[in-house]
C-alpha positions as CSV (number, residue, x, y, z in Angstrom):
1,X,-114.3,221.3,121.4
2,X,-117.0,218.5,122.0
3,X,-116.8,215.0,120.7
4,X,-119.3,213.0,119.0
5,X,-118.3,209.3,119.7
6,X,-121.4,208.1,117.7
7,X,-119.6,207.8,114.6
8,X,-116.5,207.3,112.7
9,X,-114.0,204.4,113.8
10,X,-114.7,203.0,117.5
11,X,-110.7,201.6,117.9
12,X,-109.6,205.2,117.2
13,X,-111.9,207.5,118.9
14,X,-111.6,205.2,122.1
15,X,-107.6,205.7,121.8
16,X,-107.9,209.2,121.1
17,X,-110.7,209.9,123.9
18,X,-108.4,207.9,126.2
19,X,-105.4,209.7,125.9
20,X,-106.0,212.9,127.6
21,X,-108.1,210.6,130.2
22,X,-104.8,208.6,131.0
23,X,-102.5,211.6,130.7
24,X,-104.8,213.0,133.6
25,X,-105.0,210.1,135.5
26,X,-101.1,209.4,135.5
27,X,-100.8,213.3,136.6
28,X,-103.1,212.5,139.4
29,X,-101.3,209.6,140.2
30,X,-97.8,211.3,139.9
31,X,-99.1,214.1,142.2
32,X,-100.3,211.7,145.0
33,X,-97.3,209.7,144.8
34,X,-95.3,213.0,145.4
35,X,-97.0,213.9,148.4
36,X,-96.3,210.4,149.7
37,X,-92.7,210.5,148.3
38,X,-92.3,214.1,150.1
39,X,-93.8,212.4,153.5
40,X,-91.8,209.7,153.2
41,X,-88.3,211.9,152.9
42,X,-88.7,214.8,154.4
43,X,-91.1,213.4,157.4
44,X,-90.6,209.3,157.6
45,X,-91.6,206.1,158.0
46,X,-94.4,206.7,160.3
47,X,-95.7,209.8,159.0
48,X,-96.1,208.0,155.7
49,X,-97.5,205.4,157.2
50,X,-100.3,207.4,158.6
51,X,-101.1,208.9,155.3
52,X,-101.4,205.6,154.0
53,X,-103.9,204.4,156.9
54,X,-106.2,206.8,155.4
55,X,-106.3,205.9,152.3
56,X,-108.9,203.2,152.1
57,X,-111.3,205.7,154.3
58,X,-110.6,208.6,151.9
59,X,-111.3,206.2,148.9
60,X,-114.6,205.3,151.0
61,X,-115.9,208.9,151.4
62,X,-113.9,210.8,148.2
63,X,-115.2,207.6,146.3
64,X,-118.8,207.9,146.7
65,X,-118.1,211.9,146.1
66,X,-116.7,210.7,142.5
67,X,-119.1,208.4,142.0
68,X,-122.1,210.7,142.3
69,X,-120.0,212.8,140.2
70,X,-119.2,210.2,137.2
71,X,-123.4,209.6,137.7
72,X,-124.5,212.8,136.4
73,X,-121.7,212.9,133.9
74,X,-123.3,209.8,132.0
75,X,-126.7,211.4,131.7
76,X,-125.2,214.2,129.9
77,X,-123.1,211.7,127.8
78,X,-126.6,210.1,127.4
79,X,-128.2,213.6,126.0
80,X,-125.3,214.5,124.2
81,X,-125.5,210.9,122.5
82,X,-129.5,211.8,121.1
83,X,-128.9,215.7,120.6
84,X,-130.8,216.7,123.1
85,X,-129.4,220.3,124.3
86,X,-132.0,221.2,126.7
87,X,-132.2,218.5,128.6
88,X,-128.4,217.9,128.7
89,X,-128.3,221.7,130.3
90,X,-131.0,220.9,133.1
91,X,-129.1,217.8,133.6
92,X,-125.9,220.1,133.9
93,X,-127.5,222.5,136.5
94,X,-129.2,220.1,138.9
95,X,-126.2,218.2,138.8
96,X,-124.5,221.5,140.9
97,X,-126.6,221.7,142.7
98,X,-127.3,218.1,143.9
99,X,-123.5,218.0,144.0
100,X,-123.5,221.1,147.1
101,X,-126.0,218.9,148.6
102,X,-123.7,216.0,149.2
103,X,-120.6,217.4,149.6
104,X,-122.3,219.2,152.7
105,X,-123.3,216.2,153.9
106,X,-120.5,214.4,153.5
107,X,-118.0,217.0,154.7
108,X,-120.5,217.0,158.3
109,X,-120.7,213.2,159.0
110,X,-116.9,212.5,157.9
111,X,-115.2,215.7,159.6
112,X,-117.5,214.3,162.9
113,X,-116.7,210.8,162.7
114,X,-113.1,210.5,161.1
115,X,-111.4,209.4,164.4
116,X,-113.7,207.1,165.3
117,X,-113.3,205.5,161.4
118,X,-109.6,205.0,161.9
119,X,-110.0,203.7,165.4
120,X,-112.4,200.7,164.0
121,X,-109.9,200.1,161.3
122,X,-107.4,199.3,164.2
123,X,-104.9,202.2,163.3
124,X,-101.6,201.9,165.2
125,X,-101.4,204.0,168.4
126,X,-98.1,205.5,167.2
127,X,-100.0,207.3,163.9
128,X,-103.5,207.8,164.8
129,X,-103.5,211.1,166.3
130,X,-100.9,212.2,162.8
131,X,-103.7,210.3,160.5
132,X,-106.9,211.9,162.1
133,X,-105.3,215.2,161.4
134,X,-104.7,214.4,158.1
135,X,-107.6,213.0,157.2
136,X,-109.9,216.1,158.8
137,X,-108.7,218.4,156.2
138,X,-109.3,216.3,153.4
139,X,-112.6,215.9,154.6
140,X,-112.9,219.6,154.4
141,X,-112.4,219.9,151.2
142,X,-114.8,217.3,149.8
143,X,-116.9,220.0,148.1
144,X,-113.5,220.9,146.4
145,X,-113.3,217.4,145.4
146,X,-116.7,217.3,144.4
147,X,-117.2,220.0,142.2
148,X,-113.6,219.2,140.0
149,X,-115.4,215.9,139.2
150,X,-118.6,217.2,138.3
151,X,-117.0,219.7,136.1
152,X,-115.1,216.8,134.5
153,X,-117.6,214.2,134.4
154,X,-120.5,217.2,132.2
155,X,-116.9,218.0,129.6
156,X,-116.2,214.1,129.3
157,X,-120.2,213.3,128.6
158,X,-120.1,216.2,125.6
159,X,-116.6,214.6,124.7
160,X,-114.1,216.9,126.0
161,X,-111.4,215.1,127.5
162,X,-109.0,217.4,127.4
163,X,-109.8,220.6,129.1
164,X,-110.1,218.4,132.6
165,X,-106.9,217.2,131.5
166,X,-105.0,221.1,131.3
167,X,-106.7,221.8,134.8
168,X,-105.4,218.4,136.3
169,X,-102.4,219.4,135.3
170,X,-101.9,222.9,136.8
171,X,-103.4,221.0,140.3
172,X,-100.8,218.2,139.9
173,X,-98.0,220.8,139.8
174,X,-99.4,223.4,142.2
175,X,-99.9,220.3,144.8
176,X,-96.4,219.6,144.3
177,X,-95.3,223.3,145.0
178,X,-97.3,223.7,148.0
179,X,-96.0,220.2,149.4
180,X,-92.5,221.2,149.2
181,X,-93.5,225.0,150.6
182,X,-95.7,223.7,153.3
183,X,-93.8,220.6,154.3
184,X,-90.4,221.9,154.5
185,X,-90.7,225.5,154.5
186,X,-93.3,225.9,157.0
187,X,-92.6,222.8,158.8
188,X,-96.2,221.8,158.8
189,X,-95.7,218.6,158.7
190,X,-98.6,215.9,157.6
191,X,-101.2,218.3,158.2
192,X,-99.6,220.7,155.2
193,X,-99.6,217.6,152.5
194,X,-103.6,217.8,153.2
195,X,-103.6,221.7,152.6
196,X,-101.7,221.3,149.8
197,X,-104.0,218.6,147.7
198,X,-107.3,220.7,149.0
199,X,-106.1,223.9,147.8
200,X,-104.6,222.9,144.5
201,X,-108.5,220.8,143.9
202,X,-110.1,224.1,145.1
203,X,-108.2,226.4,142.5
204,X,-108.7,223.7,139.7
205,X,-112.3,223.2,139.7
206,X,-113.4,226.8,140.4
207,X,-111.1,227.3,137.0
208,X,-112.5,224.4,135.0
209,X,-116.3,225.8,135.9
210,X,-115.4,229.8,134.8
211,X,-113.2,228.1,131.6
212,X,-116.8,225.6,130.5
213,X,-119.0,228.3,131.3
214,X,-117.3,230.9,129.0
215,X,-116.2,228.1,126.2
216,X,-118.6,225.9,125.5
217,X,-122.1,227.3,124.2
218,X,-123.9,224.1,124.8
219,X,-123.1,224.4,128.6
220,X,-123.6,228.3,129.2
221,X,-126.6,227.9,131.6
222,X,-129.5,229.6,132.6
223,X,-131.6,230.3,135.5
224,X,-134.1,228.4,134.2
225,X,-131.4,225.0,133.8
226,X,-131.0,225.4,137.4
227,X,-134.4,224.7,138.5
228,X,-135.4,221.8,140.6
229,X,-137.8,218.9,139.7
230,X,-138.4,215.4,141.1
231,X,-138.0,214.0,137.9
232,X,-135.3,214.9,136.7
233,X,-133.2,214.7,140.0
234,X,-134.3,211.2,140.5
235,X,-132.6,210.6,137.2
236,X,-129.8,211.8,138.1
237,X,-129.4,210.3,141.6
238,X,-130.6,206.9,140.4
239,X,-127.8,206.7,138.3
240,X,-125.2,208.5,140.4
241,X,-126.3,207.1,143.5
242,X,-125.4,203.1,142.6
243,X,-121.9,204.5,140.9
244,X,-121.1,206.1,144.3
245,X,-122.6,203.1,146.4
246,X,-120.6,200.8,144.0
247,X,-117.3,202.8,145.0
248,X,-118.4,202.8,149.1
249,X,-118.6,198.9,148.7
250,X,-115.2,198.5,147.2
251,X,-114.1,200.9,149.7
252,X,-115.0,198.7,152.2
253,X,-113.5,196.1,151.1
254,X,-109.9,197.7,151.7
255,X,-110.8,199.3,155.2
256,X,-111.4,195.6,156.0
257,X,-108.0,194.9,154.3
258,X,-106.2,197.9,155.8
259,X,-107.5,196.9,159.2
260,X,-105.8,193.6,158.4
261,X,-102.4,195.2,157.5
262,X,-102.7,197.5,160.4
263,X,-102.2,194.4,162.7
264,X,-98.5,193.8,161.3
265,X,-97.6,197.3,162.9
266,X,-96.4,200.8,160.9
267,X,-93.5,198.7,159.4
268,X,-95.7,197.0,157.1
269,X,-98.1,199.2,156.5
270,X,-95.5,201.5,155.3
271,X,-94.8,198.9,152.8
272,X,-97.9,198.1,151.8
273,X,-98.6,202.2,151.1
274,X,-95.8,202.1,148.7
275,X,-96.9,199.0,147.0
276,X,-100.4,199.9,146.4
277,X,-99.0,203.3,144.8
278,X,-97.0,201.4,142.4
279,X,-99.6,199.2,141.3
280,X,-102.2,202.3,141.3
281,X,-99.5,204.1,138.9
282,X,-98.7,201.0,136.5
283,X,-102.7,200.2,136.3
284,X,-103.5,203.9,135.4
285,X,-104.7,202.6,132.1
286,X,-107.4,200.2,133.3
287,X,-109.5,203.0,134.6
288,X,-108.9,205.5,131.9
289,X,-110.1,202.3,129.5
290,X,-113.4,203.1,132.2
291,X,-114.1,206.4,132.2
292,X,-113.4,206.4,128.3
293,X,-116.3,203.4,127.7
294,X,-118.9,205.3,130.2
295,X,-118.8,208.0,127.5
296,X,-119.0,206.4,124.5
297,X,-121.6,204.1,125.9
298,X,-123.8,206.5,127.2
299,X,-123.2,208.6,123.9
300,X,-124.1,205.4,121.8
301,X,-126.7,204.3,124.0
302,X,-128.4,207.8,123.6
303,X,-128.2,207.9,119.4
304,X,-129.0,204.2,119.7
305,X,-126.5,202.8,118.5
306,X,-126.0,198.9,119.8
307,X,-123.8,198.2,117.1
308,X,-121.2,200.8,117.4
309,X,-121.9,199.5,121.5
310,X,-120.8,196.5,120.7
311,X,-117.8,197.0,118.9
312,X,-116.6,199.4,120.8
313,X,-116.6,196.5,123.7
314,X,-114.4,194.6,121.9
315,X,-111.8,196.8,121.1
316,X,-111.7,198.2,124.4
317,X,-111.0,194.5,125.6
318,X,-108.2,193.9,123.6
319,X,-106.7,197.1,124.7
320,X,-107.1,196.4,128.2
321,X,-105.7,192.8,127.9
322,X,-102.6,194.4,126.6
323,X,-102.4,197.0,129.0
324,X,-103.0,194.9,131.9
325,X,-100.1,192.7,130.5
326,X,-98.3,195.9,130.4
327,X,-98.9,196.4,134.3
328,X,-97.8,193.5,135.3
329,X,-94.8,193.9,133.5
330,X,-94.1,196.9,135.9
331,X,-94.9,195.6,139.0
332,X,-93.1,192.3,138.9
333,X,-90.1,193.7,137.2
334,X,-89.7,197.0,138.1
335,X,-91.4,197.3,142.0
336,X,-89.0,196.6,144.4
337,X,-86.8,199.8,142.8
338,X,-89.5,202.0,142.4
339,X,-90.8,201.9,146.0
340,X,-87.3,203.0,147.1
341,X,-88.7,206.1,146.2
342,X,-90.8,206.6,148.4
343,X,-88.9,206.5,151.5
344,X,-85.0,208.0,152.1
345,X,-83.2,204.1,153.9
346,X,-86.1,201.5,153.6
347,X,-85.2,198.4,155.7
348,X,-85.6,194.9,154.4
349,X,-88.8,194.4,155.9
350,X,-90.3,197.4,153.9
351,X,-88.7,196.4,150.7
352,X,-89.6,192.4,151.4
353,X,-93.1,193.3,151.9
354,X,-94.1,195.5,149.1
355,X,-92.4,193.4,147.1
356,X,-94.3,190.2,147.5
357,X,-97.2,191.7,147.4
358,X,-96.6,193.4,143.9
359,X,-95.5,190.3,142.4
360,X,-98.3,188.3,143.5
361,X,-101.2,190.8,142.3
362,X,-99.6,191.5,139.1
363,X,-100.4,187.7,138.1
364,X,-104.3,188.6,138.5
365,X,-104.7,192.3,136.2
366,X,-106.2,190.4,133.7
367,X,-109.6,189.8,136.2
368,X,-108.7,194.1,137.2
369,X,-109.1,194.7,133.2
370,X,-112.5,193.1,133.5
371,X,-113.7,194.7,136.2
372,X,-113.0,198.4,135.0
373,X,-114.3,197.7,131.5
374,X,-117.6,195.9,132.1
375,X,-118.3,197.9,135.0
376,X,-118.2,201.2,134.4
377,X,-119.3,200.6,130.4
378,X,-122.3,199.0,132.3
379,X,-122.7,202.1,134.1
380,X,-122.8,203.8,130.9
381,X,-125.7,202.1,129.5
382,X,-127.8,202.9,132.7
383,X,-127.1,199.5,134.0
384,X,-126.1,200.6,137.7
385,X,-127.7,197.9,139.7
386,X,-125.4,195.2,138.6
387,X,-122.6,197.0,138.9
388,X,-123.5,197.8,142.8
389,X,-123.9,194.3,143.1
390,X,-120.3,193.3,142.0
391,X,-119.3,196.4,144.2
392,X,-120.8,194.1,146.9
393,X,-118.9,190.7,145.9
394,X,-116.0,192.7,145.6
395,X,-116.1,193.5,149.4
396,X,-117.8,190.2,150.4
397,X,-114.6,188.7,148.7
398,X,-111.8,191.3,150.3
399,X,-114.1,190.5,154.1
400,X,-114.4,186.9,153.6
401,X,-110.1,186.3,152.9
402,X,-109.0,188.6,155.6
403,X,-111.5,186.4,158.1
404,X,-110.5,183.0,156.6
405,X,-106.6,183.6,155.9
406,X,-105.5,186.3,158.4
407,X,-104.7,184.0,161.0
408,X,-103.4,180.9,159.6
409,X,-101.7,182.5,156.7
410,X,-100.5,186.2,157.7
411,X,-99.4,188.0,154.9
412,X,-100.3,185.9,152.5
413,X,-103.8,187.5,153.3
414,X,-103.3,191.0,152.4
415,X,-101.4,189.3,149.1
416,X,-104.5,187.0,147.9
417,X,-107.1,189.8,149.0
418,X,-107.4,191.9,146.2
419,X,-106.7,189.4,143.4
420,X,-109.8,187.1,145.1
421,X,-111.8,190.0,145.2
422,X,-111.3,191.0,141.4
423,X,-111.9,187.8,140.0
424,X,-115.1,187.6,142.5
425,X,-116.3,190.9,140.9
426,X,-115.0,190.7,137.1
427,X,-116.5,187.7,136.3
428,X,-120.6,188.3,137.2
429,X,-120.2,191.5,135.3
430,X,-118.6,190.0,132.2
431,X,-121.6,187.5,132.2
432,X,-124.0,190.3,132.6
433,X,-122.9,192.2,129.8
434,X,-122.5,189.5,127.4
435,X,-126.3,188.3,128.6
436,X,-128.0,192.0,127.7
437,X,-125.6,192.0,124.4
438,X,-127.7,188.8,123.1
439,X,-131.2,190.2,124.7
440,X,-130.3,193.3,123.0
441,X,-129.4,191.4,119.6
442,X,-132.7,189.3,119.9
443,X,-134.8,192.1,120.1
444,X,-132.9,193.7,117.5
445,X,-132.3,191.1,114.3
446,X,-130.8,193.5,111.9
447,X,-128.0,194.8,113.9
């Protein structure tokens, strides 16, 4: 049921690593996009747009949950990679319970201070009392959040991309059935889309964790894997740590931007919700193309393996040239029909909105391709620092076009922000990685 990515063909074992990865991501996608679909029906335009004012400050605090989470997944990739089963169980156990840590942490400071967080970002007065109750109860279940991507992030680093897949899956559907159930049956309202996606992440990852533990000898853990030492847990968080700081920055980045489309009233942001769920679905494959190249990185990098590194990078590029083509196909061609789904009569200034902003970002995927590939492969070779940093140009870039081009140029703003702000983070890392691949080729002649 595991995967050793250190040999056989790189093209295929990337494609067939990825495709359980994207089938999960386009599930997650689908099941988000239902809840904002079901909002958008059955409760309107401005109870969708107070989901969607949440969404950069959940991608802020679920974000750095992840990215602790995809931390301590690479480590185990990284044992995996040099057959060390020991060390690749300690790294499994600490990794819970570092994990608890967090997520109570988290779930304190966010539950505490979410009002005040949509407040700064300039929320409209109409939806901020519908957002803040929304967002509470996400906050609530960040440890459910949590613990499904540590779960994933240990059966990904041994090569298992499929059993996170079957339990996405049964959350994707039973998010959809309690959305329907506590939206229109109970009359919930925004508050039961929240219950909905925390329960159906609670069920999954307490049934991903009993399905490893019973499955998969190499992860059965001991009281003794469990134990806590300095060492070993500064591994872990100096790896997971700049992941989840990386996501925080980018995160940022669009609370700055959200603020900006907050300004033009519920109208807009309502279109600018939908938008940014179409171009999250037709994308899908950029970050799979990520989480796939953390693994076989960090599996390579353990065996030491540069070469199989190295043309593994190259592959993946061309893939996610072509896939970012792909996107863009979507967006420009197909966007302005497939945000009518999201909302029962959208007027012209919904459909207007959303739609200039798809076409102009879907010019600029090629720069997105970059940033998913290098960064997170990066990430994968223990490299966090420089990914963190282009987590902070990222933002720099997103804070510096909203304060130069809000005023004189509006909308055109919120298009140009993201696009700026990829090329501003894509580029550094690109150069980075190309720089270690000749250090690494100096130092090593015969590869």
């Amino acid at each position: 049921m595991t995967k050793d990515m250190t040999t056989g063909n790189p093209l295929k074992i990337i494609l067939l690593f990825s495709v359980p990865v994207l089938c999960g991501n386009i599930f997650q996608q689908f099941y988000n996009m239902f809840d904002t679909i079901i909002v958008g029906q059955f409760l309107g335009e401005d109870a969708l747009a107070a989901v969607g004012a949440t969404g950069s400050i959940m991608f802020l605090v679920l974000g750095f949950a992840m990215g602790i989470a995809q931390g301590f997944g690479v480590m185990v990739s990284q044992a995996f990679g040099a057959k060390d089963i020991p060390r690749l169980k300690h790294y499994a156990g600490l990794s819970l319970f570092l994990g608890l840590v967090v997520s109570v942490v988290l779930t304190l400071i966010t539950v505490i201070f979410s009002k005040s967080f949509l407040l700064f970002m300039n929320t409209p007065d109409n939806i901020l009392d519908t957002a803040n109750s929304y967002i509470r109860i996400i906050f609530w279940g960040i440890t459910c959040t949590m613990f499904y991507n540590i779960a994933s992030g240990i059966l990904r680093g041994v090569g298992d991309s499929k059993t996170p897949l079957y339990f996405l899956i049964l959350s994707s559907f039973l998010n959809i059935a309690l959305d329907l159930f506590f939206i229109i049956v109970c009359k919930m309202g925004v508050p039961g889309a929240a219950y909905a996606t925390v329960i159906s992440q609670g069920i999954s990852a307490v049934l991903c964790f009993i399905y490893m533990f019973k499955k998969f000898d190499i992860l059965k853990l001991t009281r003794e894997d469990y134990r806590f030492d300095a060492r070993t847990s500064w591994q872990l968080i100096a790896i997971g740590i700049p992941m989840a700081l990386n996501y925080s920055l980018i995160a940022v980045g669009a609370m700055i931007l959200q603020s900006a489309v907050n300004v033009f009233g519920s109208s807009t942001v309502a279109a600018f919700t939908a938008a940014t769920k179409v171009e999250q679905i037709a994308t899908q494959t950029l970050p799979t193309l990520g989480t796939t190249m953390a693994t076989y990185c960090g599996q390579n990098l353990g065996a030491g393996k540069y070469d199989r590194i190295f043309q593994g990078m190259r592959s993946a590029l061309v893939i996610g040239v072509c896939a970012g083509a792909f996107a863009s196909l979507i967006c420009a061609g197909f966007g302005r029909y497939i945000v009518r789904l999201f909302l029962s009569d959208p007027g012209d200034t919904v459909i207007s909105y959303s739609t200039q902003y798809l076409n102009t970002v879907s010019c600029f995927f090629t720069f997105l391709v970059l940033v998913y590939l290098y960064r997170t492969s990066l990430q994968g070779l223990g490299k966090g620092i420089m990914p963190m940093i282009s987590g902070i140009f990222e933002m720099l870039c997103r804070i510096a076009t909203v304060a130069l081009l809000l005023k004189p140029y509006g909308y055109w703003c919120v298009r140009l922000a993201s696009p700026i702000a990829w090329i501003g983070a894509g580029v550094p890392l690109m150069i980075y990685y190309i720089v270690w691949k000749n250090k690494i080729k100096n130092q090593h002649p015969d590869i």
